[in-house]
PDB file of N, CA, C and O in Angstrom:
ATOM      1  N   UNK A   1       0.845  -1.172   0.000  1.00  0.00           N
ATOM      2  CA  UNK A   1       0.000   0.000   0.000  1.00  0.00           C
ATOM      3  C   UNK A   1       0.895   1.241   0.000  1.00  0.00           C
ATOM      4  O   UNK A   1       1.732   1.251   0.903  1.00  0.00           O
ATOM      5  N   UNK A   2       0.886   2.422  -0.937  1.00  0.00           N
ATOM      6  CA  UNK A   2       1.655   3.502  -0.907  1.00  0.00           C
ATOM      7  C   UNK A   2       0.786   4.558  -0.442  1.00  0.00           C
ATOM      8  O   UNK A   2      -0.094   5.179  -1.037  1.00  0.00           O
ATOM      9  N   UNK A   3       1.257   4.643   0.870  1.00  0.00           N
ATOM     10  CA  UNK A   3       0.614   5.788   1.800  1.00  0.00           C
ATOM     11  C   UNK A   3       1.280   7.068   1.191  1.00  0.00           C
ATOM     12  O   UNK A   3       1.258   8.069   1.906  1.00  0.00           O
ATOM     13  N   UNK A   4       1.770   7.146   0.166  1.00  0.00           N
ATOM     14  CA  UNK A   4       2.267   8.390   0.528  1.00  0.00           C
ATOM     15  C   UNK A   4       1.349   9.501  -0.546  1.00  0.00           C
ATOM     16  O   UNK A   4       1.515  10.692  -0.812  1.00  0.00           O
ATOM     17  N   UNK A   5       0.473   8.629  -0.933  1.00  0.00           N
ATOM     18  CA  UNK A   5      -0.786   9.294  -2.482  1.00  0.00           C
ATOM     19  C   UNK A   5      -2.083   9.557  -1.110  1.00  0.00           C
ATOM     20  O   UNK A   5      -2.443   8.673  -0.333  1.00  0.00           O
ATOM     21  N   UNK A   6      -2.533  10.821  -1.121  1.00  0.00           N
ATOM     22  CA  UNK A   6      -3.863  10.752  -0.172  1.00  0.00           C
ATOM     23  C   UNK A   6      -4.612  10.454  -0.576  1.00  0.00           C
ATOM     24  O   UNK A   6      -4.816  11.163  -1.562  1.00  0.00           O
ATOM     25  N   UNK A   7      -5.525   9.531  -0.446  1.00  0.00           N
ATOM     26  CA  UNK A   7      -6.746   8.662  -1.139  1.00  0.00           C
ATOM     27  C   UNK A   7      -7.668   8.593   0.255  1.00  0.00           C
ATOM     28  O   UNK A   7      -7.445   8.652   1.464  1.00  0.00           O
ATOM     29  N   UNK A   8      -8.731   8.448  -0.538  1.00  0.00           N
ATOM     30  CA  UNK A   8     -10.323   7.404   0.329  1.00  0.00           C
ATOM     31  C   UNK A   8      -9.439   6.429   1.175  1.00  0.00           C
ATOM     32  O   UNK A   8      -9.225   6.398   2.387  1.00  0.00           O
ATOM     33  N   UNK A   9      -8.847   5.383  -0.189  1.00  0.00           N
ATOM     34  CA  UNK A   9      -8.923   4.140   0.296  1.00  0.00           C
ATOM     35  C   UNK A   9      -7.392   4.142   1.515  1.00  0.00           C
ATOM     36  O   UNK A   9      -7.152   3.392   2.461  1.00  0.00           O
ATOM     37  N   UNK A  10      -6.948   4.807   1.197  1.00  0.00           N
ATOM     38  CA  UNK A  10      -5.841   4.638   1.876  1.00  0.00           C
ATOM     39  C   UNK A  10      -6.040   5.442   3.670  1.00  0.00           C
ATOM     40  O   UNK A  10      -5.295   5.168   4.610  1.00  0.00           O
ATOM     41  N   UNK A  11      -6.908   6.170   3.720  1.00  0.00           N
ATOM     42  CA  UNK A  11      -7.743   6.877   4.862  1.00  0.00           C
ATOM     43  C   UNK A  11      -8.068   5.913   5.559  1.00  0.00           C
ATOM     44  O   UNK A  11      -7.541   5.719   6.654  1.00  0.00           O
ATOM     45  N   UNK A  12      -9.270   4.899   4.910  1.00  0.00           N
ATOM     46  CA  UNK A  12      -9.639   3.731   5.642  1.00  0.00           C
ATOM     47  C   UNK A  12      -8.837   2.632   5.594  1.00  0.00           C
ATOM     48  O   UNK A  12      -9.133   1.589   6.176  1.00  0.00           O
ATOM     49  N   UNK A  13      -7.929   2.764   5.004  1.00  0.00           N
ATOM     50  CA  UNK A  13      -6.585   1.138   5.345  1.00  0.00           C
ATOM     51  C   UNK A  13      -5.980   1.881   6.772  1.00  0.00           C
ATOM     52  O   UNK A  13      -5.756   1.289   7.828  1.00  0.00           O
ATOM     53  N   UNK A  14      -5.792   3.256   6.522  1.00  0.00           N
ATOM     54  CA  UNK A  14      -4.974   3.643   7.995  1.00  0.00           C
ATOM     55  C   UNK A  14      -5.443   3.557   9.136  1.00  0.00           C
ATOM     56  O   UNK A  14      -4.777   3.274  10.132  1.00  0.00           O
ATOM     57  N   UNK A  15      -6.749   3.813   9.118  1.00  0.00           N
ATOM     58  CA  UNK A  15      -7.908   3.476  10.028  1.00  0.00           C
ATOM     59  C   UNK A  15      -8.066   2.449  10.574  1.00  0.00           C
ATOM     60  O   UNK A  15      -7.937   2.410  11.798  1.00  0.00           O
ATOM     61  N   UNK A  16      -8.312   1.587  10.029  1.00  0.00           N
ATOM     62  CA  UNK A  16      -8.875  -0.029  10.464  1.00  0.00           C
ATOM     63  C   UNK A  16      -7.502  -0.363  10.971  1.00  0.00           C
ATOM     64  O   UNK A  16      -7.431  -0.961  12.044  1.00  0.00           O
ATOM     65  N   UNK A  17      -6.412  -0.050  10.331  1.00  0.00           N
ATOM     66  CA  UNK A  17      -4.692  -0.633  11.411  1.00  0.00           C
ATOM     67  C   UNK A  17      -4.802   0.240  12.555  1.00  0.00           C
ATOM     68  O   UNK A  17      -4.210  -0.394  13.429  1.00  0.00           O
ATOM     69  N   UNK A  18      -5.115   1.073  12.953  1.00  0.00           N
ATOM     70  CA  UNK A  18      -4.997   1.901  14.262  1.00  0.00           C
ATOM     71  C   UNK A  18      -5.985   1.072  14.905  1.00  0.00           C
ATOM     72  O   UNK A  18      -5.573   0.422  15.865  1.00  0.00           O
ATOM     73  N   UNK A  19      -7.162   0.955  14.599  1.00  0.00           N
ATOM     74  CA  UNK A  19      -8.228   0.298  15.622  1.00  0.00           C
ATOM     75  C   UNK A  19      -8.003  -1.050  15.735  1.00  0.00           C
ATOM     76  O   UNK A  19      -8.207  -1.554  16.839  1.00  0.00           O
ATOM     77  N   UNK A  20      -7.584  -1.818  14.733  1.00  0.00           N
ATOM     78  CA  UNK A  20      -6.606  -3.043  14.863  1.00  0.00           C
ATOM     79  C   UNK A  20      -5.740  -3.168  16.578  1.00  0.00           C
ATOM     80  O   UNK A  20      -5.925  -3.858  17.580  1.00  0.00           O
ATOM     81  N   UNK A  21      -4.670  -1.986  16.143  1.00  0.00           N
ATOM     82  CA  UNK A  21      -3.442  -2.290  16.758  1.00  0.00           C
ATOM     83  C   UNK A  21      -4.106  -1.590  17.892  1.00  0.00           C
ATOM     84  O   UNK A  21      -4.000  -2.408  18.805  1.00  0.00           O
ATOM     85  N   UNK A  22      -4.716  -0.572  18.353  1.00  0.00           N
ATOM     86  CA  UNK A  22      -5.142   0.149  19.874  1.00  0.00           C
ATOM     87  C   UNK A  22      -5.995  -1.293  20.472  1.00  0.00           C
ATOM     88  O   UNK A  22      -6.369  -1.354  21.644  1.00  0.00           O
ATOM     89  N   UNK A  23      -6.199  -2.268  19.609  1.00  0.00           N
ATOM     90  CA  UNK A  23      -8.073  -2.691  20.215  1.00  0.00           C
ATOM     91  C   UNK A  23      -9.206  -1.789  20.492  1.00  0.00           C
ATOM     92  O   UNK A  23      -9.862  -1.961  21.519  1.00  0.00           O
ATOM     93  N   UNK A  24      -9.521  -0.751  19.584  1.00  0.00           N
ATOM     94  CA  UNK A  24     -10.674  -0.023  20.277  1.00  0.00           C
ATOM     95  C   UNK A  24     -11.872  -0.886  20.321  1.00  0.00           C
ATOM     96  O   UNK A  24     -12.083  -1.785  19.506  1.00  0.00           O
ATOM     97  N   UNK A  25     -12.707  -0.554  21.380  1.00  0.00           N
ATOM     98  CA  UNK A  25     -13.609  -1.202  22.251  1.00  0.00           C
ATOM     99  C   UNK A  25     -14.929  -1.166  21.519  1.00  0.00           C
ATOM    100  O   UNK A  25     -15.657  -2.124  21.259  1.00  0.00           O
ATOM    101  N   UNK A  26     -15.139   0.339  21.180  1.00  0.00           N
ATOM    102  CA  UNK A  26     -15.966   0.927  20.540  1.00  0.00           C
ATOM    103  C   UNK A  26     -15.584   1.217  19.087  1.00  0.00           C
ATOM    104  O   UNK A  26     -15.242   2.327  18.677  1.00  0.00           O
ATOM    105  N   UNK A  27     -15.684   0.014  18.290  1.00  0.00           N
ATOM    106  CA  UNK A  27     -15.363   0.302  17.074  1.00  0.00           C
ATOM    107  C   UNK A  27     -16.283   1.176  15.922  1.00  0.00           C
ATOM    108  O   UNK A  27     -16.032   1.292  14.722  1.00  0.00           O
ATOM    109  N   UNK A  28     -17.399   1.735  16.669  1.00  0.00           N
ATOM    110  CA  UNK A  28     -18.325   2.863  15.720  1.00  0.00           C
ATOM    111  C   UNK A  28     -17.747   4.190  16.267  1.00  0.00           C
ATOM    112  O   UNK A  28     -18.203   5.183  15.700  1.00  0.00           O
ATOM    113  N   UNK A  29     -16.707   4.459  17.393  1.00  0.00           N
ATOM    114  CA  UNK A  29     -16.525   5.360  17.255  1.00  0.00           C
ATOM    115  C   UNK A  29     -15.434   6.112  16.358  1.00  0.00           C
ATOM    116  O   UNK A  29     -15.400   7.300  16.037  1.00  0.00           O
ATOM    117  N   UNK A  30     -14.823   5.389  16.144  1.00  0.00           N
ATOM    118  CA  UNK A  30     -13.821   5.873  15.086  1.00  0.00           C
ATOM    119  C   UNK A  30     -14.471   4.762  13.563  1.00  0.00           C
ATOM    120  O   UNK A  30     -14.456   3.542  13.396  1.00  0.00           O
ATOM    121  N   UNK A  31     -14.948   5.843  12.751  1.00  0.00           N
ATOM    122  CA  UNK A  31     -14.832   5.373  11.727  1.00  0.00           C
ATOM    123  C   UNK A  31     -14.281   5.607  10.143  1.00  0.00           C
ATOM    124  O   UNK A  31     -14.639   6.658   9.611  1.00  0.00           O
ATOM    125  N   UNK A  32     -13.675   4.951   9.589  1.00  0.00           N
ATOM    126  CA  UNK A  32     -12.970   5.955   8.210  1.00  0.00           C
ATOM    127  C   UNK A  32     -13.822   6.790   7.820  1.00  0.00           C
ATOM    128  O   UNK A  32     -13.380   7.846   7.369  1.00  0.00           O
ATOM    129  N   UNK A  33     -15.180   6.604   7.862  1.00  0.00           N
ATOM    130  CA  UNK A  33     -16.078   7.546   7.034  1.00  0.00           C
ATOM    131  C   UNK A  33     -16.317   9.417   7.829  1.00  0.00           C
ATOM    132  O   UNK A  33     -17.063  10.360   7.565  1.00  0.00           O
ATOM    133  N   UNK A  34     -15.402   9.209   8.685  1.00  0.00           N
ATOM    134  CA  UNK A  34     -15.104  10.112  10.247  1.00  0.00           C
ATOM    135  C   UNK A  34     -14.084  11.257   9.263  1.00  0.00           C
ATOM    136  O   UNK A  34     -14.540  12.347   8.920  1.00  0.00           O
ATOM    137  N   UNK A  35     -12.850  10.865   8.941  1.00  0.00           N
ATOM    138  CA  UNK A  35     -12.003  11.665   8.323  1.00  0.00           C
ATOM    139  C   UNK A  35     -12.004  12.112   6.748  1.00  0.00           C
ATOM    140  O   UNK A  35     -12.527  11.301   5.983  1.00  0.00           O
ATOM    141  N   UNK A  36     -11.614  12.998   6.329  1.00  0.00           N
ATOM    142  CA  UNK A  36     -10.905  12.713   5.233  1.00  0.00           C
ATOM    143  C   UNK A  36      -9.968  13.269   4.410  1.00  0.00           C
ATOM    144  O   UNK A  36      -9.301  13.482   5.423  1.00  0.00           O
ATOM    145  N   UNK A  37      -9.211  13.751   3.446  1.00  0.00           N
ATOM    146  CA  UNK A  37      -8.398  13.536   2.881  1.00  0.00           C
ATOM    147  C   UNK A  37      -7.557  15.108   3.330  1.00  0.00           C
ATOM    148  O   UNK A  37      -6.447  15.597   3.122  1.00  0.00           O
ATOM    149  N   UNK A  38      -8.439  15.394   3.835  1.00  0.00           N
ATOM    150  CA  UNK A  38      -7.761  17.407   3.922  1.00  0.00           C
ATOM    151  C   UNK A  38      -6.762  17.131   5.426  1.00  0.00           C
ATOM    152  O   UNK A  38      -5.744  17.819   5.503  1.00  0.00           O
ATOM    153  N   UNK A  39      -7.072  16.097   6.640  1.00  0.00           N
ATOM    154  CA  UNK A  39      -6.275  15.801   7.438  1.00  0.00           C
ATOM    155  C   UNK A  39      -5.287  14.756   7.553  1.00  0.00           C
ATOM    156  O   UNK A  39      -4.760  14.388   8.603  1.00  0.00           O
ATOM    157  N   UNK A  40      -5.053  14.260   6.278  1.00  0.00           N
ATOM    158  CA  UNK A  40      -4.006  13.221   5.434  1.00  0.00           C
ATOM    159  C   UNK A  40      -3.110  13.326   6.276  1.00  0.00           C
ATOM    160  O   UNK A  40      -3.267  12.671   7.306  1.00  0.00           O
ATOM    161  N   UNK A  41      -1.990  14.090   6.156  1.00  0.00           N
ATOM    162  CA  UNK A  41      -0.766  14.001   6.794  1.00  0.00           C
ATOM    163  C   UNK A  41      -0.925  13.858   8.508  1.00  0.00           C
ATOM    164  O   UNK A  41      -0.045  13.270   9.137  1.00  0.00           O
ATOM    165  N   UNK A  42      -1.800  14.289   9.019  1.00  0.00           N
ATOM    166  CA  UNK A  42      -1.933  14.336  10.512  1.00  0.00           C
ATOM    167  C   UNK A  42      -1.741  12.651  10.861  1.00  0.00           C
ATOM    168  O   UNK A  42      -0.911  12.034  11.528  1.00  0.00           O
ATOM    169  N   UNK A  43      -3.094  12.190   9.957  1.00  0.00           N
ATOM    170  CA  UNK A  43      -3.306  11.175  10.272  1.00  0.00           C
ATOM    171  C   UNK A  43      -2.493  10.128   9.977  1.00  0.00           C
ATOM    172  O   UNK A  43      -2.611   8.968  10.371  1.00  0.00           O
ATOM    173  N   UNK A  44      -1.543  10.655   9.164  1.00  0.00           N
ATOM    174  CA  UNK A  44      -0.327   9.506   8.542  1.00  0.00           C
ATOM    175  C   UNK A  44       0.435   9.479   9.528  1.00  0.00           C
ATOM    176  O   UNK A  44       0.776   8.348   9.873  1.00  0.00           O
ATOM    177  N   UNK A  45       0.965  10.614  10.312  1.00  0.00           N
ATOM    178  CA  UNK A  45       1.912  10.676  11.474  1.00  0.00           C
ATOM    179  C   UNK A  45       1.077   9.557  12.439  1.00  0.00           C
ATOM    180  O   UNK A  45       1.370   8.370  12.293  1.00  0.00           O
ATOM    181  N   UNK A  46       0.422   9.796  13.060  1.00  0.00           N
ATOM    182  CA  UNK A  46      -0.794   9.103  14.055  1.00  0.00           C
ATOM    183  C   UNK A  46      -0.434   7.469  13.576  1.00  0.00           C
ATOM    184  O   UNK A  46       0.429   6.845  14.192  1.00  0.00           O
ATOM    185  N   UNK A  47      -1.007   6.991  12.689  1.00  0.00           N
ATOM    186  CA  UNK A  47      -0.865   5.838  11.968  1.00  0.00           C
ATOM    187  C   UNK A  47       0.458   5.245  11.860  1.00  0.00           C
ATOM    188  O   UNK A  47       0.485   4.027  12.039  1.00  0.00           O
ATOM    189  N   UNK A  48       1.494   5.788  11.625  1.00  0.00           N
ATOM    190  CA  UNK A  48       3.148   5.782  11.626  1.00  0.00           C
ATOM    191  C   UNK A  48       4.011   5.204  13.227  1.00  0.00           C
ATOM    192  O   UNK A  48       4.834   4.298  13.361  1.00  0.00           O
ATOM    193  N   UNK A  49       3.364   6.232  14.363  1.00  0.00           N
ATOM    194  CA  UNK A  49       3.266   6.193  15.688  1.00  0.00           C
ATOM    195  C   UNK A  49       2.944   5.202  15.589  1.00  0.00           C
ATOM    196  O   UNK A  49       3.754   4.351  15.220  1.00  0.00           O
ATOM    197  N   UNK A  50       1.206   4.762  15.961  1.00  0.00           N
ATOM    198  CA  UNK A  50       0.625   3.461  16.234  1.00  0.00           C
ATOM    199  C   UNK A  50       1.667   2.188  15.599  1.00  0.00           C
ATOM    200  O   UNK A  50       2.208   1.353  16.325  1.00  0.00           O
ATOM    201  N   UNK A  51       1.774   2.229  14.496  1.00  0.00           N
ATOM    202  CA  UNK A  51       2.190   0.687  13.843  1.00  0.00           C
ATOM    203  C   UNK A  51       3.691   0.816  14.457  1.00  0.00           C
ATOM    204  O   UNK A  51       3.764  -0.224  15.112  1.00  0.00           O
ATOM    205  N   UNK A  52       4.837   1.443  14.611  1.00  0.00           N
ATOM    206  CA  UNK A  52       6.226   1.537  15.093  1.00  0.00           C
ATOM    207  C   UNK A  52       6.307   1.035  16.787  1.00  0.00           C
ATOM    208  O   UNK A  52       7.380   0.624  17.229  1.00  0.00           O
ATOM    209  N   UNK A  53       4.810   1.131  17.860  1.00  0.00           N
ATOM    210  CA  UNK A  53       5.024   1.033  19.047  1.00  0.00           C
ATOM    211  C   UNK A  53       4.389  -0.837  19.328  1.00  0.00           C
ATOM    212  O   UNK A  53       3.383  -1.404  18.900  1.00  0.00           O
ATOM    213  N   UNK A  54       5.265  -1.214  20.018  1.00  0.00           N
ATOM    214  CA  UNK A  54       4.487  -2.582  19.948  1.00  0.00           C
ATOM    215  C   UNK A  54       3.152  -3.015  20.778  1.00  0.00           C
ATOM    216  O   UNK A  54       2.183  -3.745  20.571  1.00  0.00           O
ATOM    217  N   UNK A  55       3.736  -1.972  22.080  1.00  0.00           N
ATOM    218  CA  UNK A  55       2.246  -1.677  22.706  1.00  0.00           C
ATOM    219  C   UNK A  55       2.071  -0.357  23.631  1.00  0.00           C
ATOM    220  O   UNK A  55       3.029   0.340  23.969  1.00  0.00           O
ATOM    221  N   UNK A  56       0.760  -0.107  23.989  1.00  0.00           N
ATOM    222  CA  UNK A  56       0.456   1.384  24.950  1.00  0.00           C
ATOM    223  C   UNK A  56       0.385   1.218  25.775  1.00  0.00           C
ATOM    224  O   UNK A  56       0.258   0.076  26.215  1.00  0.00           O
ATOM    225  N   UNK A  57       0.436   2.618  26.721  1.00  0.00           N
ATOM    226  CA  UNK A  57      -0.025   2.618  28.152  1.00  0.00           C
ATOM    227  C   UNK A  57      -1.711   2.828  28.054  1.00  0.00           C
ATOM    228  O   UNK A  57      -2.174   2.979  26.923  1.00  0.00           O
ATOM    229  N   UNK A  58      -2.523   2.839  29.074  1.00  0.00           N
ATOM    230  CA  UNK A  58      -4.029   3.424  29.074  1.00  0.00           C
ATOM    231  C   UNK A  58      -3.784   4.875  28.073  1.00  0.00           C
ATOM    232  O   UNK A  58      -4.421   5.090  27.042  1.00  0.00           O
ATOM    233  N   UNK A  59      -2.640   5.853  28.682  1.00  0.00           N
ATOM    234  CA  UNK A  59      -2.946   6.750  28.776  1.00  0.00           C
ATOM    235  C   UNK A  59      -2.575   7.134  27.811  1.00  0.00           C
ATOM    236  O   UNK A  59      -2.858   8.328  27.708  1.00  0.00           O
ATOM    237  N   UNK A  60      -1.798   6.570  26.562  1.00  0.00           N
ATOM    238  CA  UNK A  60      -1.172   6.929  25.731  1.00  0.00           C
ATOM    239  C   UNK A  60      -2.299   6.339  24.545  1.00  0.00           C
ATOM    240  O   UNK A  60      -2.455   6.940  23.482  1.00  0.00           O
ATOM    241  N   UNK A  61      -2.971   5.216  24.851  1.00  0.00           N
ATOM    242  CA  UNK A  61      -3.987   5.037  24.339  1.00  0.00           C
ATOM    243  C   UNK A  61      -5.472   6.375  24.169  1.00  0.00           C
ATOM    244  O   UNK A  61      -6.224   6.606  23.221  1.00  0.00           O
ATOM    245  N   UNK A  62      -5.386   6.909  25.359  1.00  0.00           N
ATOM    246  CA  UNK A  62      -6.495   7.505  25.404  1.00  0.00           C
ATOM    247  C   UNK A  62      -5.970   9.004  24.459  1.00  0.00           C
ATOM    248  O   UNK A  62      -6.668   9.631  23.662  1.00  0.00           O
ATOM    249  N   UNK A  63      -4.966   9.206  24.739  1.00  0.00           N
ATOM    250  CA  UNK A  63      -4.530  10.428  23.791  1.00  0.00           C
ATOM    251  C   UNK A  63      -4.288  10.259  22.516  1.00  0.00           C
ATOM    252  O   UNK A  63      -4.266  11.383  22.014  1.00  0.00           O
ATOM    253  N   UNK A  64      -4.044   9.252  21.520  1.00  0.00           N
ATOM    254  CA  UNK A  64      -4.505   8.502  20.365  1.00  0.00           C
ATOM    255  C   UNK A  64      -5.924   8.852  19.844  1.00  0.00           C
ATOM    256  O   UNK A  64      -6.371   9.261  18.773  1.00  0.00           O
ATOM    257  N   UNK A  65      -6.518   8.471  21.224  1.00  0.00           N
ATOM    258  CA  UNK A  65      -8.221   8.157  20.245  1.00  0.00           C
ATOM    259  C   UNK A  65      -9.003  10.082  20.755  1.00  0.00           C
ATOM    260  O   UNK A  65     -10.094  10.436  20.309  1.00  0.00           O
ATOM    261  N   UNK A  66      -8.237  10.901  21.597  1.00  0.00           N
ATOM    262  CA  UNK A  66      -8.415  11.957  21.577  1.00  0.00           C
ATOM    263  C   UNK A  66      -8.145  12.536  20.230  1.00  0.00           C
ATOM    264  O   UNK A  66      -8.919  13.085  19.446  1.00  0.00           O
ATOM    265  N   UNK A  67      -6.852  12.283  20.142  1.00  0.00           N
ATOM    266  CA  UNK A  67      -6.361  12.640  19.049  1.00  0.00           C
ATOM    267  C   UNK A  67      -6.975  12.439  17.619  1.00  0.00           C
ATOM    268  O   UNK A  67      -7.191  13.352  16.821  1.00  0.00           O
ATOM    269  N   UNK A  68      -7.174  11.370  17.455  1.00  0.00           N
ATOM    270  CA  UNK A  68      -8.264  11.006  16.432  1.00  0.00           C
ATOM    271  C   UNK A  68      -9.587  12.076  16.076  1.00  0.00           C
ATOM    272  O   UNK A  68      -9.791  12.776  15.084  1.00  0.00           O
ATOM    273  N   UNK A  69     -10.336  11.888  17.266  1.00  0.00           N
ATOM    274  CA  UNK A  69     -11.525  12.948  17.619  1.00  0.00           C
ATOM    275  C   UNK A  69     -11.119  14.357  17.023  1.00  0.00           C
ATOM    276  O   UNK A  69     -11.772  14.845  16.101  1.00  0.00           O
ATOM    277  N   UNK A  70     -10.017  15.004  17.577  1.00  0.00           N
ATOM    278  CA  UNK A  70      -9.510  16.191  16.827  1.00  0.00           C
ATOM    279  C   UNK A  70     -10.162  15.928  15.400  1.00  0.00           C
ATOM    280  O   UNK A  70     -11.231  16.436  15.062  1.00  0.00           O
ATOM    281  N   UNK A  71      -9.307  14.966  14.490  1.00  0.00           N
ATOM    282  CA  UNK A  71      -9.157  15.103  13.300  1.00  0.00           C
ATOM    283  C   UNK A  71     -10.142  14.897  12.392  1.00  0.00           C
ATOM    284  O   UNK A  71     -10.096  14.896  11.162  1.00  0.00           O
ATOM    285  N   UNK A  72     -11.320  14.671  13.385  1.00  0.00           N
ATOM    286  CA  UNK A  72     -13.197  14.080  12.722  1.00  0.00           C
ATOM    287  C   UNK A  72     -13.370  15.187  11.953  1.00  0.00           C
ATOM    288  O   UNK A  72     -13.079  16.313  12.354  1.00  0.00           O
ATOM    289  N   UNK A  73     -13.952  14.887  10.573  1.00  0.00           N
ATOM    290  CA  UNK A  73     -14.647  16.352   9.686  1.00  0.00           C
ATOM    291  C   UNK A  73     -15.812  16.889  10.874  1.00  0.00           C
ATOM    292  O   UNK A  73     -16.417  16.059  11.554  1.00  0.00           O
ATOM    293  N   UNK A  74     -15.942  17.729  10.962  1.00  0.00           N
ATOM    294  CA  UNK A  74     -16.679  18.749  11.559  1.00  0.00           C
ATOM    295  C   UNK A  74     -18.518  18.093  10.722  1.00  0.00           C
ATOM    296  O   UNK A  74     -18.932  17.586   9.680  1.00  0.00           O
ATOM    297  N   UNK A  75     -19.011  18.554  12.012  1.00  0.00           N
ATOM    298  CA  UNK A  75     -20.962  17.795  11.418  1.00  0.00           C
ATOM    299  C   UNK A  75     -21.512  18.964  11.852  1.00  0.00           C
ATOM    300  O   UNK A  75     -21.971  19.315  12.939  1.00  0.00           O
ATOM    301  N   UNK A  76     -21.345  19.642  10.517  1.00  0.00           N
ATOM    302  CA  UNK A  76     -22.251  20.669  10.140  1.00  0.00           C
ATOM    303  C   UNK A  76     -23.370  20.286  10.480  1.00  0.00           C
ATOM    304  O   UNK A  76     -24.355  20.993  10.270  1.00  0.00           O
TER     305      UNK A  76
END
């Protein structure tokens, strides 16, 4: 997969490996259909982080999925 083209599909491949690798609990709360392509690079860093650490603390977890939240398109 070449992350380095911002795409749809590549939004939701980055996605589903973060909720993969965190275990989120609540998997409707983060969903690819959540972001998209205008917060690319944020989310590539985020995604980069996640897959390089083998595992989290709670708390480093919880600032992840904060973090995430940041990067939700806005619901007009």
């Amino acid at each position: 997969m070449n992350l380095t083209e911002k795409s749809t599909e590549n939004v939701v491949f980055m996605i589903e490996e973060i909720k993969g690798k965190l275990k989120v609990l609540n998997l409707g709360a983060i969903k690819p259909s959540h972001f998209d392509e205008e917060m690319y690079e944020e989310l590539k860093d985020i995604y980069e982080l996640v897959m390089r650490k083998p595992s989290f603390s709670p708390n480093e977890m919880q600032g992840l999925v904060e973090e995430l939240g940041n990067l939700r398109k806005n619901k007009d």
